[in-house]
N, C-alpha and C positions, 0 to 999 in steps of 0.2 A: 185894975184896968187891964184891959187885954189888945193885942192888936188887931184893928181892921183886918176883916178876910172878904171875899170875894166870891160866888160861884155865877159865870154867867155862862148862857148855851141858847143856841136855839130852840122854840119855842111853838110848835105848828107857824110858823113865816115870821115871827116875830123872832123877840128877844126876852128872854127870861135872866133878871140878877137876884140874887140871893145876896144881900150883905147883912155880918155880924160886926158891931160900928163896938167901938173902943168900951163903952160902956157896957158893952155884954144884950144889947137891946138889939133885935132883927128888923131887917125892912126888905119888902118882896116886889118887884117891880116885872113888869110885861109892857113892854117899849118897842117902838120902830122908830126907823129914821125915813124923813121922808123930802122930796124932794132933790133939786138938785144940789144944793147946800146940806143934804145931809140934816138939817134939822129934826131934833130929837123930840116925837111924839109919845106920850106916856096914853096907856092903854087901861092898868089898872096900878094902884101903888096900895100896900097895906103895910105899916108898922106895928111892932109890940114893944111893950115894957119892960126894960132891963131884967133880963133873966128869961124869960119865956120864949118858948125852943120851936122853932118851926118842925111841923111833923111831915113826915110821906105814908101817904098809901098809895099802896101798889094795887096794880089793876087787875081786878077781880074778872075772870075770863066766865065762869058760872052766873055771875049777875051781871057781865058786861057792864060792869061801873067801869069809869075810867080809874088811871094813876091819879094821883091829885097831891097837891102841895100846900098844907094848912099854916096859916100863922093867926095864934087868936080863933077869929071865926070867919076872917077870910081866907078864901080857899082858889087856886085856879086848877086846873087840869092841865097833866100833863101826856105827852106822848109816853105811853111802856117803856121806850126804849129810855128813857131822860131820869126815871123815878129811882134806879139802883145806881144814879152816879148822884147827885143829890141827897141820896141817904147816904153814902158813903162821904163826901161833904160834911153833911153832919155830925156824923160817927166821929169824923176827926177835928173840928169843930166845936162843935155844941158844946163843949165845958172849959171852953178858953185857949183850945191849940192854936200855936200860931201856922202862917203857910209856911 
């Protein structure tokens, strides 16, 4: 078992969290808060199964693809500047580091 980590940042106007949860299993969420109470709207959420490592690619400037952030075979897009600190996340991360 490992400890909870955490990567959140913003997100083109949202919110983008990255958790790796105690069983080594990832979950990817893109969130707003809305209203005057702040209430927490969920945009997209996708999880995997213990062991399986969320990927980045980076933004392809010659096919204008975006950056993008895969778990499984859900995927969201990210802004260029967000995809080298998220891999770096990972980097320290993805085989059980703790924060």
């Amino acid at each position: 078992m490992s400890t909870q980590v955490e990567f959140t940042a913003k997100c083109f106007g949202a919110n983008l969290g990255l958790t790796r949860n105690s069983d080594n299993s990832w979950r990817m969420s893109l969130y707003t808060f809305v209203g005057k109470d702040r209430k927490h709207r969920g945009i997209a959420f996708a999880c995997a199964s213990p062991g399986k490592v969320p990927r980045v690619d980076a933004h392809d400037a010659d096919t204008d693809t975006p950056a993008a952030l895969w778990l499984g075979s859900a995927c969201i897009d990210l802004p260029a500047t967000l995809a080298p600190k998220i891999q770096a996340f990972l980097t320290e991360h993805a085989n059980g580091g703790a924060a």
